[in-house]
VOMIPA-410506 format. One record per atom (N, C-alpha, C): x, y, z; residue in one letter. Coordinates in steps of 0.02 Angstrom, whole numbers, plus 32768, in hexadecimal, padded with zeros to 4 digits. Layout:
# VOMIPA-410506
XYZA ...
This chain:
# VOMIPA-410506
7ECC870C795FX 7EC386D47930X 7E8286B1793EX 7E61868F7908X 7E1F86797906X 7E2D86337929X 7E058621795EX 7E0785D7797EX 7DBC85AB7961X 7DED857F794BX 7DB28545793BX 7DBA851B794AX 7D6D8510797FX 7D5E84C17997X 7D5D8497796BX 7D78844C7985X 7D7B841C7973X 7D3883E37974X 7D2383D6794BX 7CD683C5794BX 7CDB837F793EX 7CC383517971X 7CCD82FB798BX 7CAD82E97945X 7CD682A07949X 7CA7827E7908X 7C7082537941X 7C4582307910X 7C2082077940X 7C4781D07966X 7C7081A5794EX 7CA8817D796FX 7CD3819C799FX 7CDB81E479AEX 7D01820479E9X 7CD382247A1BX 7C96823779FBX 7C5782397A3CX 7C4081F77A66X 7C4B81E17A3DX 7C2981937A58X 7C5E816E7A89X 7CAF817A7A82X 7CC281687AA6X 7CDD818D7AE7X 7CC981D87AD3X 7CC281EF7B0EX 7C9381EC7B4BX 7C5081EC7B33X 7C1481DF7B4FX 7C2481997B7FX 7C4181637B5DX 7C4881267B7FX 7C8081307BAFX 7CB881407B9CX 7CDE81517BD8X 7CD181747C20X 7CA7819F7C16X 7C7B81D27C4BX 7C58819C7C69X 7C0F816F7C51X 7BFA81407C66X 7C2B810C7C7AX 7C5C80FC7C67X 7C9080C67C8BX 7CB780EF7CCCX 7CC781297CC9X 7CCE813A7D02X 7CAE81507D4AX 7C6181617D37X 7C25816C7D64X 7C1C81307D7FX 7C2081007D61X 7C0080B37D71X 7C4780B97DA3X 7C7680AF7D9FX 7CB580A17DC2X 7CB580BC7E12X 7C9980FE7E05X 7CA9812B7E2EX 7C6881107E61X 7C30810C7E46X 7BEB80E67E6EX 7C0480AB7E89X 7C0D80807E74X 7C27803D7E8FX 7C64803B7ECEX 7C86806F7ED0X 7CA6808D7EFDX 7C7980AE7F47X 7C5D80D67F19X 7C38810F7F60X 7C0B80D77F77X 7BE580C37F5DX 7BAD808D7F7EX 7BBA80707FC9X 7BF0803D7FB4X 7C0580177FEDX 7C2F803A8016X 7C3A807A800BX 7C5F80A0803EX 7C1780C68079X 7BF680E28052X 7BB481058068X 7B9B80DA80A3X 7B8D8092809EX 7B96805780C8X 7BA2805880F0X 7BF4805380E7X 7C178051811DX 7C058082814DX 7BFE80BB812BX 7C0C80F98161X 7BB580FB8191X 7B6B80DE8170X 7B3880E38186X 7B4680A681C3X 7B61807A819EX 7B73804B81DEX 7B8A8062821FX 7BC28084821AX 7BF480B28257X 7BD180C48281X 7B9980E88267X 7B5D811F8299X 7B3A810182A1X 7B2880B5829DX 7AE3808882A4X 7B0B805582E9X 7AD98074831DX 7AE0803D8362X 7ACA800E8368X 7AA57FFD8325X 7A827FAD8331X 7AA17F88830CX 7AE37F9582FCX 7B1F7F6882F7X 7AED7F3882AAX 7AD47F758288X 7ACF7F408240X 7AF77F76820AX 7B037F4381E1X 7B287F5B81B7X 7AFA7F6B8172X 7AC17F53815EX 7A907F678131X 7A717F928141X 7A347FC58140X 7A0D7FF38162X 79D9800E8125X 79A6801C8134X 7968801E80F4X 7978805380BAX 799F808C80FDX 79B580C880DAX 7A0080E580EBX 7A0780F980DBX 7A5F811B80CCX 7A6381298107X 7A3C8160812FX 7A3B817F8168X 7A20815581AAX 7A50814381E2X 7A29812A81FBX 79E7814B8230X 79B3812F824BX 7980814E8277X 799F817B82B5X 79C8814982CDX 79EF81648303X 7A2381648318X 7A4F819182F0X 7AA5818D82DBX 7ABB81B38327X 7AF881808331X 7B2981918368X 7B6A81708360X 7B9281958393X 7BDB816F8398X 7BF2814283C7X 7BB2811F83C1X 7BA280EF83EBX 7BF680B783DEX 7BDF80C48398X 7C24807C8390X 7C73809E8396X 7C7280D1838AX 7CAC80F4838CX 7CC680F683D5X 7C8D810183FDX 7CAC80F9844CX 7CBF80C2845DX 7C9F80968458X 7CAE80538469X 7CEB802A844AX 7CF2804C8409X 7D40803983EFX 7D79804D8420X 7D7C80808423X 7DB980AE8471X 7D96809B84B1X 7D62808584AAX 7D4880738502X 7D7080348516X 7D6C800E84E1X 7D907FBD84E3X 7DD27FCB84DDX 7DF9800A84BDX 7E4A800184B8X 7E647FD5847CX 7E3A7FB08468X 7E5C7F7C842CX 7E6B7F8F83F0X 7E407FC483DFX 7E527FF083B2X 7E96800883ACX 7EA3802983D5X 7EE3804883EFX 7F2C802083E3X 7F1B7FE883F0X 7F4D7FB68404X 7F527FA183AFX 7F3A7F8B837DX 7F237F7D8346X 7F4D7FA18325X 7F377FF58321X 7F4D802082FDX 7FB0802F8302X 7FB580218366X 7FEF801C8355X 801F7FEF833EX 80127FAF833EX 802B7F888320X 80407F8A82D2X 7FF07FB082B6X 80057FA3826CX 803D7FF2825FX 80248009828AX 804B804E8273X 8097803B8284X 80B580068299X 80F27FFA82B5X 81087FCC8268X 80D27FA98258X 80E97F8E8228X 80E07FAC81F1X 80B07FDA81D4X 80C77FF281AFX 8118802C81A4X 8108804681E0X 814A807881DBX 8199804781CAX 817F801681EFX 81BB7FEB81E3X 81D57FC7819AX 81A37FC2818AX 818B7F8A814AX 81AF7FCF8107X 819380118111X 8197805880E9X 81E1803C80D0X 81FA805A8128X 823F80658124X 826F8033810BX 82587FF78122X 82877FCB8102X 82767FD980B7X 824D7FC5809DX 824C7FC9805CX 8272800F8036X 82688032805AX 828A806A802CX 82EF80558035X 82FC8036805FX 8345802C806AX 833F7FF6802DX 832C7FB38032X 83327F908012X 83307FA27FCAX 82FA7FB87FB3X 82EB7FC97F68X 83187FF07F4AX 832B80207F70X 835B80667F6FX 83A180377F5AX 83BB802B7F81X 83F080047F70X 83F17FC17F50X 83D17F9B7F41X 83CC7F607F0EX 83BE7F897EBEX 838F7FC87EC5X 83797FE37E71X 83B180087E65X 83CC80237E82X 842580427E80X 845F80057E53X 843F7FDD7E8CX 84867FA87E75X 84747F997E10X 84317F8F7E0EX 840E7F737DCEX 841E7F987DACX 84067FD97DB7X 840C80107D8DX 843F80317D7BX 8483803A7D9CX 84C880547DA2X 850680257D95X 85017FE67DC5X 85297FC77DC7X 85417F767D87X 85807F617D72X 85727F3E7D4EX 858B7EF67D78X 856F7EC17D73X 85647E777DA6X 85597E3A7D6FX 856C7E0A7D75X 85567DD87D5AX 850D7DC97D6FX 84F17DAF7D56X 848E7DB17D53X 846F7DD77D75X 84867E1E7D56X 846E7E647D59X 84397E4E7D24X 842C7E407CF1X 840D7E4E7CA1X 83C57E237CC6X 83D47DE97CEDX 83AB7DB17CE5X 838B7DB67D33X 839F7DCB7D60X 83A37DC27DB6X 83537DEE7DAEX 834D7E337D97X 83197E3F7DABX 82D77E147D8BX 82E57E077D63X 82A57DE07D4DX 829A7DA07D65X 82D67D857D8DX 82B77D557DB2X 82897D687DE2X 82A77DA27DFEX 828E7DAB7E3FX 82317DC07E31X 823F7DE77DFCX 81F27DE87DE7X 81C87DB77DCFX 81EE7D857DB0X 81B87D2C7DA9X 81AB7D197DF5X 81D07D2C7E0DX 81D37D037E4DX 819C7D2F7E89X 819F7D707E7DX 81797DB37E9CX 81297D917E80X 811D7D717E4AX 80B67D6A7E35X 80B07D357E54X 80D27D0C7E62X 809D7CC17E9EX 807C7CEB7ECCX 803F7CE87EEAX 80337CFD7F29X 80567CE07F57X 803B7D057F99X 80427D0E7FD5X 803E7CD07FF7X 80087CB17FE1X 7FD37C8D8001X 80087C287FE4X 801A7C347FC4X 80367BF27FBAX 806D7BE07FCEX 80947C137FF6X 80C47C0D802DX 80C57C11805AX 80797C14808DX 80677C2580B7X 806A7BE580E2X 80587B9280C3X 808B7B5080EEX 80C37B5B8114X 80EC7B7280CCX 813A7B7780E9X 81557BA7810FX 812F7BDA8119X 813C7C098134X 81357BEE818EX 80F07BE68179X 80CF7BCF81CBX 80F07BA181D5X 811E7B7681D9X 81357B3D81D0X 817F7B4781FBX 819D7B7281C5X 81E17B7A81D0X 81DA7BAF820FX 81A97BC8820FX 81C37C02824FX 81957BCF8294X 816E7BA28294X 81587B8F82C1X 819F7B6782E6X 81D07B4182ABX 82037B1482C3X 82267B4382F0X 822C7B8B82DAX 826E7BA582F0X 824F7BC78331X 82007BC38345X 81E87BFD837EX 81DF7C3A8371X 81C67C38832FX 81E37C94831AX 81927CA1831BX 815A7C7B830BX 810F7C918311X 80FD7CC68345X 80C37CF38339X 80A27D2B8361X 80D47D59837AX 80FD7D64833BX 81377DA4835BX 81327DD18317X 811F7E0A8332X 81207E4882F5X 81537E4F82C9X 817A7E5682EFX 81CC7E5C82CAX 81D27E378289X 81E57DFE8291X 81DA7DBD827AX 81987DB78232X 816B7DD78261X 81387DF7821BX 81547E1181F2X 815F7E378205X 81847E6081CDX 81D07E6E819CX 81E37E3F81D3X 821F7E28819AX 82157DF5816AX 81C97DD68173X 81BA7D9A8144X 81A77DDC8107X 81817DEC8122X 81667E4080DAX 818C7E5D80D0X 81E27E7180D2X 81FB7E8B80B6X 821B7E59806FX 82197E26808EX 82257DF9803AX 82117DFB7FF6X 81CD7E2B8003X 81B47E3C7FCCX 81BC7E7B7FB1X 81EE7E8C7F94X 81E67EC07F82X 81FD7EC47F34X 82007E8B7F06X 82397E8E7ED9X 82107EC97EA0X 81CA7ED47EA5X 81A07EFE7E76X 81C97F417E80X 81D17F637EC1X 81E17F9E7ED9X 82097FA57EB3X 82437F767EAFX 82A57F6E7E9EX 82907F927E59X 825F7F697E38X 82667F6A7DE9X 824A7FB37DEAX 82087FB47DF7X 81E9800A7DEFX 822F80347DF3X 8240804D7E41X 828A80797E4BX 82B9806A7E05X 82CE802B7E02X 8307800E7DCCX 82FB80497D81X 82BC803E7D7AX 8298807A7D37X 82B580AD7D4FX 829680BA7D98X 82AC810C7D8DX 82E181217D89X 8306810B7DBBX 834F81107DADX 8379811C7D73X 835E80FB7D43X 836B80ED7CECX 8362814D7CD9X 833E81577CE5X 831A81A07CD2X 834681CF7CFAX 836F81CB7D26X 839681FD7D42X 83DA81FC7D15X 83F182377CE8X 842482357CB0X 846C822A7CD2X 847981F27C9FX 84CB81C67CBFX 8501820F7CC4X 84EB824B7C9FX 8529825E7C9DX 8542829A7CE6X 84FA828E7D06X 850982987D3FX 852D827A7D86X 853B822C7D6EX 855281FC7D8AX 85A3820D7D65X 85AD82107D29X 85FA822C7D0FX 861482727D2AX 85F682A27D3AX 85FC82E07D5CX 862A82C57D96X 85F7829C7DB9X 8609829B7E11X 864A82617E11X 865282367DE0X 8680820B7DD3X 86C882407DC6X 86D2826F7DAFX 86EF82997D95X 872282B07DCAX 86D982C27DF3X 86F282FD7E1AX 870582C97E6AX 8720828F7E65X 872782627E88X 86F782267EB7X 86BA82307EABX 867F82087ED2X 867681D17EC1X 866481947EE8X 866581447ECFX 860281417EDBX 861481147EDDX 85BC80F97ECAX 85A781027EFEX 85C080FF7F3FX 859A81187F83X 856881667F72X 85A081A07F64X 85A181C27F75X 856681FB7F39X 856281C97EF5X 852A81CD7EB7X 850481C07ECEX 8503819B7EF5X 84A8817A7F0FX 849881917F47X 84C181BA7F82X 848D81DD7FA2X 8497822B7F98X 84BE82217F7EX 84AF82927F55X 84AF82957F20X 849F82637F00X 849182757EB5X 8436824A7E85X 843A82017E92X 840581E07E8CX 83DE81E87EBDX 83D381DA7F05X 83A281DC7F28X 837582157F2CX 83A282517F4BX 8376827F7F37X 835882997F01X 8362827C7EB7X 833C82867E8CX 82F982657E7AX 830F82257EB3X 82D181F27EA8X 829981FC7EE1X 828A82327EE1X 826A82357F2DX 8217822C7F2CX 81F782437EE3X 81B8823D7EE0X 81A781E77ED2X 81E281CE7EC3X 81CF81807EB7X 81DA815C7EF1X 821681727F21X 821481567F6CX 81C6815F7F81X 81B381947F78X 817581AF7F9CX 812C817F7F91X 8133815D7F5CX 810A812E7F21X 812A80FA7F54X 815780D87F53X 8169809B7F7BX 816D80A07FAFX 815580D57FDFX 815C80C68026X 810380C98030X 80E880F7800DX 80A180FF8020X 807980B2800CX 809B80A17FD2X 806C806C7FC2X 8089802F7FE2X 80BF80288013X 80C7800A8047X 8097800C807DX 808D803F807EX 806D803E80C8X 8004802F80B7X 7FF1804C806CX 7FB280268066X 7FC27FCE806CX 7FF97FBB803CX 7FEE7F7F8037X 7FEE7F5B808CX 80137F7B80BFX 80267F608116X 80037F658131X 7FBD7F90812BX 7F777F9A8145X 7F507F82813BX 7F517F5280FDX 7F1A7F1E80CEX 7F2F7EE480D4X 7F627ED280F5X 7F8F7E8C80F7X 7F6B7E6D8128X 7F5A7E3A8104X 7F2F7DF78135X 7F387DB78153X 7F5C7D8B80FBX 7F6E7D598108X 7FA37D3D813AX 7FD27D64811CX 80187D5F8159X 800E7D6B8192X 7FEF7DAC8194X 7FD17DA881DDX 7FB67D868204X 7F7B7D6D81EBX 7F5B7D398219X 7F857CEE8208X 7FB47CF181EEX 7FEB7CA181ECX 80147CA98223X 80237CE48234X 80797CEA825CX 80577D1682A0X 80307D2682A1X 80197D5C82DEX 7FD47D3F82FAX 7FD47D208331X 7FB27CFA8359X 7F897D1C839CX 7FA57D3183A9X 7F867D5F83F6X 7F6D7DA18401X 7F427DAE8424X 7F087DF483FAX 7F447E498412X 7F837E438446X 7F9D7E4E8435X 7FC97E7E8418X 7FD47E4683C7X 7FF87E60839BX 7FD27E678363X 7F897E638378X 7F5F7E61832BX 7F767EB28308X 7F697EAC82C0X 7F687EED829DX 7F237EDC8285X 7F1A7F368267X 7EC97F468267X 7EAF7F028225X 7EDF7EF08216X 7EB67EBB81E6X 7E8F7E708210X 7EBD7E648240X 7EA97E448256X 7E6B7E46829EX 7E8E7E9882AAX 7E507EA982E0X 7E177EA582D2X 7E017EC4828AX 7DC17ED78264X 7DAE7E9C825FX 7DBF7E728240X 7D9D7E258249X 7D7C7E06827AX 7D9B7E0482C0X 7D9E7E0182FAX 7D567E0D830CX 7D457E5182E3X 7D127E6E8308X 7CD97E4682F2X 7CD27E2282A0X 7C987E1C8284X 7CAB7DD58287X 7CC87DB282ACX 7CE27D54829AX 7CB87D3782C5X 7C8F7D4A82FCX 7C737D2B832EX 7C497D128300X 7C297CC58323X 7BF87CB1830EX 7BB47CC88320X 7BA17CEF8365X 7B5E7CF18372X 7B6D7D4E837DX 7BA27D778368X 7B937DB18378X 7BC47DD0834BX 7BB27E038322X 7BD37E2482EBX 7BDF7E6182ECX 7C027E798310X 7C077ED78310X 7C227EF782D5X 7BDE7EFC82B1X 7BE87F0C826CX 7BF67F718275X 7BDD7F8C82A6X 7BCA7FBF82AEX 7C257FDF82CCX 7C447FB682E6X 7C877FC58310X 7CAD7FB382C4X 7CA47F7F82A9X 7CDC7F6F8275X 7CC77FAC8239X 7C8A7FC38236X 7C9E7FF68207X 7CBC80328222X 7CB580498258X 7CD1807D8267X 7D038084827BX 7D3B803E828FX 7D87802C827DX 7D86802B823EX 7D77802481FFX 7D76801981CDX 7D96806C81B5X 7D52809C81CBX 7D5880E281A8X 7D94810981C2X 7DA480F28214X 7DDB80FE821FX 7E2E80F2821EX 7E2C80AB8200X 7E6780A881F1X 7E7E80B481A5X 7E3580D78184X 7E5380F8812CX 7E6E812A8131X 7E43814D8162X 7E54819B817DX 7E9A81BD816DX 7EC88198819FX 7F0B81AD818EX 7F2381A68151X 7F14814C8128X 7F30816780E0X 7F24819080A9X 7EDD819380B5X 7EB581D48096X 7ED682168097X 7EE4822180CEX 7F0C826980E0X 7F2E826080C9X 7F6A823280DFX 7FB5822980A7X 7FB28228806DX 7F8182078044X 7F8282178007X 7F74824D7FEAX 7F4282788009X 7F3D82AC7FF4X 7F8882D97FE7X 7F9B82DE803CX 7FDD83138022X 800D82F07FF7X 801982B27FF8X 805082B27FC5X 804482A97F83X 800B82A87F7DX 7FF282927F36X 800182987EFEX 803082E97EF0X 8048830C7EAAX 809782E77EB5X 80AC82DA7EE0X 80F282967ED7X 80DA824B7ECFX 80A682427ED6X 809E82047EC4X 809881EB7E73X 805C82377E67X 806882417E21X 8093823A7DF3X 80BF82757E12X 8105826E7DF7X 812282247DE9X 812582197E16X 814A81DD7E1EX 815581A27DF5X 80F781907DFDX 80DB81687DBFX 80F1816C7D80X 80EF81AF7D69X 80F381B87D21X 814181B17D0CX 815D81CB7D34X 819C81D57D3AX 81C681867D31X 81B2814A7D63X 81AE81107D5FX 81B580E67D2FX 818180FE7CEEX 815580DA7CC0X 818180DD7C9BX 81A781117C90X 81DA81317C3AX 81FF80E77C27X 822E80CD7C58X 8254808F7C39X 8225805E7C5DX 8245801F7C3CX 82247FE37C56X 827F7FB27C40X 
């Protein structure tokens, strides 16, 4: 059979052309300040600008001295404690609250999640008085733990995302297992969960970017160097007034993307999934 191309009008060239340029520009504005970072890493004179991309005389000068000092180390495990922690809870919590939404029938079922989501857009930052406040009364300040049970409060976005998906797994597979004698325990961990696995995968990963980028809370509730996480270590490095190890903070910088980089890579075609999968109900 004869194939014939489809030949753009000027209004569909034109907005292709611009899309290409809106995404080059995107993608530049990205690499730039990364390129930076990384010329910084290999630059021992601890500047973070440099005339040219490359520095004169690149070493791992700063890289040693990150593991020479140990603080690094200490940093990474902390956040890695909190993120793993922060993952996991969230996947219990969400798992079973988007179950209840999604399956179960409750009085302010219809209305409960949308509070929780008016209530999920205030920031961070305007409860951060009461926070510091209430945990200073009780002694609970500069304890990880405690961190992180303040960050599991937030999760009501997760509930709702899962709550969608859930929607998308067909009820009459929930009537099958009803049938054949199973109560709601027993639907939701051999029948819903494992179907929801590329969207768990979406809420635990983007747990653990958001637990690696976490600042505020951090430096409110976590006081002593410690229990610092890399958000607060990295600061650490460049907060002095008369000395700035711009050259150490980028190269903690490149290394603590590293791992999510990797993770995202392999899981990436479930995250995909996930997303799209997500989106169908609202």
């Amino acid at each position: 059979m004869p194939q014939f191309k489809h030949r753009l009008s000027v209004s569909e060239w034109v907005t292709l052309w611009l899309s290409r340029v809106v995404i080059w520009v995107a993608i530049i504005l990205v690499i730039v300040p990364m390129l930076y970072v990384v010329t910084a890493s290999f630059n021992p004179s601890q500047a973070y600008f440099s005339s040219s991309l490359i520095p004169s005389h690149p070493s791992l000068a700063n890289y040693r001295a990150l593991f020479a000092q140990g603080q690094f180390l200490v940093w990474l495990k902390n956040s890695s404690i909190v993120a793993l922690s922060l993952g996991l809870g969230q996947l219990v919590i969400t798992s079973t609250a988007a179950y209840a939404f999604s399956r179960m029938r409750f009085y302010g079922r219809k209305n409960g999640i949308m509070i929780l989501l008016i209530l999920q857009m205030f920031p961070n930052f305007l409860t951060i008085s009461v926070i510091y406040y209430g945990l200073a009364q009780v002694g609970l300040l500069d304890n990880l733990w405690v961190y992180i049970l303040v960050q599991l409060g937030g999760s009501a976005f997760n509930i709702w995302l899962l709550k969608n998906y859930f929607d998308t797994v067909p009820r009459e597979l929930d009537e099958a297992a009803i049938m054949d004698g199973a109560g709601h325990r027993q639907i939701f961990w051999k029948i819903v969960l494992p179907l929801a696995r590329p969207m768990l995968m979406v809420i635990f990963f983007f747990t653990l970017i958001g637990s690696f980028s976490e600042y505020i809370l951090a430096g409110t509730i976590i006081q002593s160097a410690s229990n610092y996480t890399l958000g607060l270590g990295l600061y650490s490095l460049i907060s002095g007034e008369f000395a700035k190890n711009w050259g150490e903070f980028s190269a903690a910088a490149l290394l603590s993307a590293a791992p999510l980089t990797i993770g995202f890579g392999i899981i990436n075609k479930w995250i995909a999934s996930g997303l799209v999968a997500g989106s169908v109900k609202g």
